[in-house]
VEXGUSE-517034 format. One line per 2 residues: number of its first residue (from 1); their letters; for each residue x, y, z of C-alpha. Coordinates in Angstrom, 1 decimal, always signed. Layout:
BEGIN
NUM = a = X:Y:Z ~ ...
END
This chain:
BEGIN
1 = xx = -22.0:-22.4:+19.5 ~ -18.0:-21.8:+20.7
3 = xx = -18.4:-18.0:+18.7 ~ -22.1:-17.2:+20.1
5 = xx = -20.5:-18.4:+23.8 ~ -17.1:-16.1:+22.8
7 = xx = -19.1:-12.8:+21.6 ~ -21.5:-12.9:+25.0
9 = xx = -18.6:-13.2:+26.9 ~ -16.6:-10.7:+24.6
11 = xx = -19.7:-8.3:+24.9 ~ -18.8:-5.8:+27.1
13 = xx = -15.2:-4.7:+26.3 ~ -16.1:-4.9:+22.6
15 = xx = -17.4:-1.7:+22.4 ~ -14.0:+0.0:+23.5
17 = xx = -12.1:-2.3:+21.1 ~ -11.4:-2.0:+17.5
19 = xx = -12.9:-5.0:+14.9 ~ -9.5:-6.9:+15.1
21 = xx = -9.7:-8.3:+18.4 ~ -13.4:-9.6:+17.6
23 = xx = -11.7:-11.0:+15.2 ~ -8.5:-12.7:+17.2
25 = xx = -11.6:-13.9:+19.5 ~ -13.2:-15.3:+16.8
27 = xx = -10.0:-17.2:+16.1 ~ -9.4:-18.2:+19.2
29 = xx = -12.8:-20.4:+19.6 ~ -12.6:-21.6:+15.9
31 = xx = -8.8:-23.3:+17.0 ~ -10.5:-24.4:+20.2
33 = xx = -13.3:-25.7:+18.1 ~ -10.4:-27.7:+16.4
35 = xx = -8.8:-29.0:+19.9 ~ -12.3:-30.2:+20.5
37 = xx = -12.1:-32.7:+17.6 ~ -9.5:-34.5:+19.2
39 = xx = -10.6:-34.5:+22.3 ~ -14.1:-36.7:+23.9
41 = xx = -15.2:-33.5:+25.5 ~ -15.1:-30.0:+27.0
43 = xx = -16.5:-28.3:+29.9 ~ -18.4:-25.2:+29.7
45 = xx = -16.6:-23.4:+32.5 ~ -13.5:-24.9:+30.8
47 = xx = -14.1:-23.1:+27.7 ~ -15.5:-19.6:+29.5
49 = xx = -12.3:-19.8:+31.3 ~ -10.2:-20.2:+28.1
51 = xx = -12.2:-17.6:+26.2 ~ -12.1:-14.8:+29.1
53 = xx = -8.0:-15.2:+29.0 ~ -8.2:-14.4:+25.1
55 = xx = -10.2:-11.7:+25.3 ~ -8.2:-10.1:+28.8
57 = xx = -5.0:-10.5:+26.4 ~ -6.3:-8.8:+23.4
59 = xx = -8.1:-5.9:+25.3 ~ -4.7:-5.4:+27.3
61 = xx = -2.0:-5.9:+24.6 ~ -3.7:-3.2:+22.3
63 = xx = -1.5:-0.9:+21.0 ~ -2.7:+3.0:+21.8
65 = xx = -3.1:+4.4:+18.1 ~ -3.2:+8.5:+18.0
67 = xx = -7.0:+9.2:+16.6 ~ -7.4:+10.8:+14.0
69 = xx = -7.7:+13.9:+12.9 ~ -3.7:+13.9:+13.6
71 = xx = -1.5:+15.5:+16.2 ~ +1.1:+17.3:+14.2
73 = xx = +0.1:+20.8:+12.7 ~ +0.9:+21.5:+9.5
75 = xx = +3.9:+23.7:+9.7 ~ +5.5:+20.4:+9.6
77 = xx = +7.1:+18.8:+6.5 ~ +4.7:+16.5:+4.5
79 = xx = +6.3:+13.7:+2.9 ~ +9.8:+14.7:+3.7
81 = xx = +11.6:+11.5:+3.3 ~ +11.4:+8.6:+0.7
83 = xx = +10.7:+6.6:+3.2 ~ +7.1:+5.1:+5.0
85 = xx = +7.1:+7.0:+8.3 ~ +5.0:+7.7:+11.4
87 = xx = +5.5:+11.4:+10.6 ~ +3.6:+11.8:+7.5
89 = xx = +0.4:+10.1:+9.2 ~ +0.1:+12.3:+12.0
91 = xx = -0.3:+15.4:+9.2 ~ -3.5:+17.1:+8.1
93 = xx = -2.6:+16.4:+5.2 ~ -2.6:+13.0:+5.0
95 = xx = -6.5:+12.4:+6.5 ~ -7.0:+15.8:+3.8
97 = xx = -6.1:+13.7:+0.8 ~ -7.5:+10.2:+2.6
99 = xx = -10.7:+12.0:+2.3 ~ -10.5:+13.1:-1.6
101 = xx = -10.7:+9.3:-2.3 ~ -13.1:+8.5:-0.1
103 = xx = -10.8:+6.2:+2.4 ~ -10.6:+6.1:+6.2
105 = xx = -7.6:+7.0:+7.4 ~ -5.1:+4.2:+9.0
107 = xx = -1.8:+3.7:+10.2 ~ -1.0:+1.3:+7.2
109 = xx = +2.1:+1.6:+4.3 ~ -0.3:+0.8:+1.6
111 = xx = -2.3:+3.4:+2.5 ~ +0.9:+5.8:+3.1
113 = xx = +2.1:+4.6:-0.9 ~ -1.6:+6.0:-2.6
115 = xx = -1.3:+9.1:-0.5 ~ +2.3:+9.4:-1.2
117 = xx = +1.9:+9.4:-5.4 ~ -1.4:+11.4:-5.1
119 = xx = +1.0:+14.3:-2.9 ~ +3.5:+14.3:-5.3
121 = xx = +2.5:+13.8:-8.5 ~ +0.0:+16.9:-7.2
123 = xx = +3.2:+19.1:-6.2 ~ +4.5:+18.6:-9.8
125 = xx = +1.7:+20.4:-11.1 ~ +0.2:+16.8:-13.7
127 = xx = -3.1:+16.2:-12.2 ~ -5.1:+18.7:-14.5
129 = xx = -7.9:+18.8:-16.8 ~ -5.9:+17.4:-20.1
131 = xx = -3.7:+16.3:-18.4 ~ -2.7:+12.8:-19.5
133 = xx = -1.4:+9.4:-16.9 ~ -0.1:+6.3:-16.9
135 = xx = -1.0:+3.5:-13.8 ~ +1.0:+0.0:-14.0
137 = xx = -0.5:-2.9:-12.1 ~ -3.7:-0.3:-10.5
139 = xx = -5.5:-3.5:-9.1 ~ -8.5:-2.3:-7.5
141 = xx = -6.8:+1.3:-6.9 ~ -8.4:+4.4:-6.5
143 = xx = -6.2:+6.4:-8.1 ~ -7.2:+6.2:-11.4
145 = xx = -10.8:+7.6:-10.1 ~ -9.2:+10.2:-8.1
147 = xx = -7.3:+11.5:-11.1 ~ -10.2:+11.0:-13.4
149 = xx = -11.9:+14.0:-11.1 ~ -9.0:+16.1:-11.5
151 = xx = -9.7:+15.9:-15.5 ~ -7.0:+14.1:-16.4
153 = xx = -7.4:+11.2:-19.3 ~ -6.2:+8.2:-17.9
155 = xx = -4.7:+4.6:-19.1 ~ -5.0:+1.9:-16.5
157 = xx = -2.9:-1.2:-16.8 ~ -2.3:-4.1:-14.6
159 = xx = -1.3:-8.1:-15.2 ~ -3.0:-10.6:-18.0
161 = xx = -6.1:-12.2:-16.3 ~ -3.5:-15.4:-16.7
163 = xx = -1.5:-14.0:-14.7 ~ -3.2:-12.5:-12.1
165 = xx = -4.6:-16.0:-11.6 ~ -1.7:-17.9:-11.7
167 = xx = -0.2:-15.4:-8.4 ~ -3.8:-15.0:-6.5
169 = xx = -4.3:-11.4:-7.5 ~ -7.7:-12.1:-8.9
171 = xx = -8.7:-14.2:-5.8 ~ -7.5:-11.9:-3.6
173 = xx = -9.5:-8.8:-5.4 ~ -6.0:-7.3:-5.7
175 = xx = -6.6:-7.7:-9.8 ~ -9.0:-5.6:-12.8
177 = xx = -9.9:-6.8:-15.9 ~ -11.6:-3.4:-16.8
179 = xx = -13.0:-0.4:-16.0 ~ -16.0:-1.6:-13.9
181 = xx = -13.7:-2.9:-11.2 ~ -12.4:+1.5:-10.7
183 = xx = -15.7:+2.9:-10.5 ~ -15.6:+4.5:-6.6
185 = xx = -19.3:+6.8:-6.7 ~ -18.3:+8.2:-3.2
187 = xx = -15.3:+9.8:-5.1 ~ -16.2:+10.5:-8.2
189 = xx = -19.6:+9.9:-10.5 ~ -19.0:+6.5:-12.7
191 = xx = -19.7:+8.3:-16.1 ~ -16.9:+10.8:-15.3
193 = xx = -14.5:+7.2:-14.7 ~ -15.8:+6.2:-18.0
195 = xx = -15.3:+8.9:-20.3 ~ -11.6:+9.3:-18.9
197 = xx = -10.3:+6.0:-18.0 ~ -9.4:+3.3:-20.3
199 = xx = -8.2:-0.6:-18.8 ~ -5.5:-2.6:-20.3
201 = xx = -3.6:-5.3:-19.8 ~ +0.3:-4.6:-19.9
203 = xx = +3.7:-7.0:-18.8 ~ +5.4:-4.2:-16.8
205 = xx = +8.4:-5.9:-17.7 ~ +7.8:-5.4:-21.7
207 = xx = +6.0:-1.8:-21.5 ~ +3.8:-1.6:-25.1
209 = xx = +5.2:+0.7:-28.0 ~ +2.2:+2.2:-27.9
211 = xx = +2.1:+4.4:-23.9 ~ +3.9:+7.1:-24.4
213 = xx = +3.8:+10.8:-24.2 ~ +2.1:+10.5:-21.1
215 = xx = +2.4:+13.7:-18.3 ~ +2.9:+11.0:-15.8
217 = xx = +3.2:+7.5:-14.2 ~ +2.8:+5.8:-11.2
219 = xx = +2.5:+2.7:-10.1 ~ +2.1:+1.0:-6.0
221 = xx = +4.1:-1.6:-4.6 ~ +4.4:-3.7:-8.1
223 = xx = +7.8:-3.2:-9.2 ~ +8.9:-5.8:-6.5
225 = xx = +7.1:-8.4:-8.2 ~ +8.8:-8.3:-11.7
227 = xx = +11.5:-11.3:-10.9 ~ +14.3:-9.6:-9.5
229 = xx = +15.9:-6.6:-7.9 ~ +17.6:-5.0:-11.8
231 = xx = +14.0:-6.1:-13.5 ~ +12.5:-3.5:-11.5
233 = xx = +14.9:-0.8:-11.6 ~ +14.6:-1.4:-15.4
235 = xx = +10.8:-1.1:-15.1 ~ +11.2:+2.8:-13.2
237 = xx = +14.0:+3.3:-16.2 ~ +11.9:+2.6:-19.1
239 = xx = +8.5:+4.1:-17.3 ~ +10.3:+7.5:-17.0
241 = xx = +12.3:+7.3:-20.7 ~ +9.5:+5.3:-22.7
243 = xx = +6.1:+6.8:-21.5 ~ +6.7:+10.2:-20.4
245 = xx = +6.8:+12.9:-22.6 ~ +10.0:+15.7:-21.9
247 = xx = +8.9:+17.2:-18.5 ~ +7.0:+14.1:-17.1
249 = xx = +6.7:+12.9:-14.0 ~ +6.8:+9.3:-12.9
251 = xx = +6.3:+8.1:-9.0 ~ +6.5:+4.5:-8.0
253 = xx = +6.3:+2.8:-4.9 ~ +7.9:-0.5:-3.5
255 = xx = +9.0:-2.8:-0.6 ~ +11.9:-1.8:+1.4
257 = xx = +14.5:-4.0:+3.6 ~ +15.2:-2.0:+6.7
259 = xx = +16.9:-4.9:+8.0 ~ +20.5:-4.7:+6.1
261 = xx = +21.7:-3.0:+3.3 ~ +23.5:-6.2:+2.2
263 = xx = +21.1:-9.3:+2.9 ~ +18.0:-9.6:+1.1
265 = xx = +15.6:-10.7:-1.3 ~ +17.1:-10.4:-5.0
267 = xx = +15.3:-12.4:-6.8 ~ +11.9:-14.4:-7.0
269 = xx = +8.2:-13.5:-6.7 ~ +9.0:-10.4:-4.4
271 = xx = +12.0:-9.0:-4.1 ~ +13.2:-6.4:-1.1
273 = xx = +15.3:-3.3:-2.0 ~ +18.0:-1.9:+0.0
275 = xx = +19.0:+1.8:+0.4 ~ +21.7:+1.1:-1.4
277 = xx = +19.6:-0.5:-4.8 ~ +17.4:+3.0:-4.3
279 = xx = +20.8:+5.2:-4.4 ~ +21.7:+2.9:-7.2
281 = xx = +18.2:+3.6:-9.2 ~ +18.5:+7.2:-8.5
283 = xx = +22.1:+7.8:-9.6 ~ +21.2:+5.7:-12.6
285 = xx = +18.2:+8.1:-13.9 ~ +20.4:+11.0:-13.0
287 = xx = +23.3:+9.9:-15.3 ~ +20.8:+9.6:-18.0
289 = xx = +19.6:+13.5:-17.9 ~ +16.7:+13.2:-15.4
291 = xx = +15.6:+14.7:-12.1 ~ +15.1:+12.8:-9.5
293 = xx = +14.2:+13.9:-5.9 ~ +16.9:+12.6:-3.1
295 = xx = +16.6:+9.2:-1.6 ~ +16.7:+9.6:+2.0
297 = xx = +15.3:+7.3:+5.1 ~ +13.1:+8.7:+7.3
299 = xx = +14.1:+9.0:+10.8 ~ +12.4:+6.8:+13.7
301 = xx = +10.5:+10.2:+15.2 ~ +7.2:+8.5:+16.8
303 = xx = +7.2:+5.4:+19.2 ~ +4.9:+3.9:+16.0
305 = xx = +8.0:+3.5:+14.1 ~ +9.2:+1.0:+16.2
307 = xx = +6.5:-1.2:+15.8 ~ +6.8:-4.2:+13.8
309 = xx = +3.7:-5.7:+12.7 ~ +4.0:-9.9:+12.5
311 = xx = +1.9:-12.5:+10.7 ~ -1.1:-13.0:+11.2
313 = xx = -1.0:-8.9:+10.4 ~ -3.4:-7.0:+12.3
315 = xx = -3.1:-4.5:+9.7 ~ -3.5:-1.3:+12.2
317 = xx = -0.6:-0.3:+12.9 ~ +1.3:-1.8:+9.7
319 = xx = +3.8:+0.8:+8.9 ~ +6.6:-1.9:+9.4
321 = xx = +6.1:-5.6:+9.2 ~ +8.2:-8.9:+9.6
323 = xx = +8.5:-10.0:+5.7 ~ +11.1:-13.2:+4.8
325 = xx = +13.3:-12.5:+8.1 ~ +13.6:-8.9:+7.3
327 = xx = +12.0:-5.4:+8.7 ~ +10.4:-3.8:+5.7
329 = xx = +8.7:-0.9:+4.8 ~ +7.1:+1.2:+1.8
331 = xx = +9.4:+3.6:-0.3 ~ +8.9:+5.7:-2.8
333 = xx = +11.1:+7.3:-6.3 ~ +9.7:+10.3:-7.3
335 = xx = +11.3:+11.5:-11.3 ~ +10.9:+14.0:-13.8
337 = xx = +11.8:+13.1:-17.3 ~ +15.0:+15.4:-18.5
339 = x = +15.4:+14.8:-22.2
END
């Protein structure tokens, strides 16, 4: 009854407001519905009243979003920095390559991370027919789709079933099992997944004997999650020396403390890396005969970049969030395998 009463009411401004503050409304009468329980009773106008203030606050507290298509042309740099970034949204390219796997464009870091391996892993010439890639922890990615279009022969890996369990992955639908779970028809035909992508399990942490002389890796926002800051820089190490063959190209993506380059989260189920850990990880690849693009943080160029988006996460704009006490954002290492 409270949510029938709250969309009536919500009813006219809805149709100039995004899903999420139907949403927040949504919320707002199921806690009032709570309050109720505890109380003998509630006036109608009392609760029209208490509705309309929700609804005035979400229409008015929106934050403006730039539509897409983007505002920048594209004489300007594309993925410039290592960094998440206001910048690289606003870019054709980034609704171009949004569109090759069939996903609406948003101001979101997750989203910035796929479109960020997909940009470079296509600048370094890998995703070709025969070509041959490596995905740790794909979840329900759409990569491995994406790059089965190019032609390229595909393993993807993510957790044990156990595992993804034990964390809430496979609740969540953040988890695969098998093949089935990366079949996208809007991006590709499902026979063309099936011929070139295979699903394993694999322990990022103990990469099998058996991946190698692949033309390149990748893997989204996972390397956080392997117990500690030095397990993950370990991870990157071995995914560039022990599955890419002499000339591959490995891109990973991962949390990133803006907040101080001392203070953070070093160890745990999710860890937050400073700059100086990505120096750290790209000094050490370099000392062991391997290219590696420079880490550098993007610049605040866009009032979007000083948003921070807070829990509950409205999800648009989430370029930065509030994570454990710290600003974070996404970041990404992009290497070439030197010997």
């Amino acid at each position: 009854m409270l949510r029938d009463i709250a969309r009536k009411l919500a009813a006219p401004v809805l149709k100039r407001i995004d899903a999420r503050i139907e949403a927040r409304v949504s919320q707002a009468a199921q806690n009032l519905e709570t309050a109720i329980e505890k109380r003998a009773s509630v006036s109608k106008a009392e609760l029209e009243a208490f509705l309309e203030r929700r609804i005035d606050d979400a229409v008015h507290k929106r934050l403006y979003l730039p539509s897409f298509p983007p505002l920048f042309d594209a004489e300007h740099t594309f993925m410039k920095y290592s960094t998440c970034s206001a910048a690289d949204f606003l870019h054709p390219q980034f609704s171009q390559l949004c569109r090759e796997f069939d996903y609406p464009p948003s101001y979101h870091r997750k989203l910035w991370e796929w479109v960020f391996v997909i940009h470079h892993l296509k600048h370094a010439g890998v995703l070709r027919t025969g070509g041959r890639g490596v995905g740790f922890g794909v979840g329900r990615e759409r990569l491995p789709a994406l790059f089965a279009k190019y032609g390229a022969q595909i393993v993807a890996t993510d957790a044990s079933e156990e595992l993804g369990k034990s964390v809430g992955w496979v609740k969540s639908n953040e988890h695969s099992s098998g093949v089935s779970q990366l079949l996208y028809p809007n991006v590709v035909d499902d026979d063309i997944v099936r011929s070139n992508v295979i699903h394993r399990a694999c322990d990022m942490n103990r990469i099998d004997d058996d991946l190698t002389d692949f033309d390149f890796t990748w893997s989204c926002c996972c390397f956080e999650h392997l117990g500690s800051l030095e397990a993950g820089i370990e991870f990157v190490i071995n995914s560039v020396e022990k599955t890419l063959k002499i000339g591959g190209v490995a891109c990973h993506t991962t949390e990133f403390n803006l907040s101080s380059n001392d203070d953070t989260l070093r160890d745990g189920p999710t860890v937050l890396y400073r700059k100086r850990d990505m120096v750290e990880l790209v000094d050490r690849l370099r000392d062991r005969g391997h290219e590696v693009e420079t880490f550098s943080v993007a610049p605040d160029s866009h009032y979007l970049d000083g948003y921070v988006d807070v829990p509950p996460y409205t999800d648009n704009p989430h370029i930065k969030l509030a994570l454990a006490g710290y600003t974070t954002t996404s970041v990404g290492i992009v290497a070439k395998r030197g010997r």
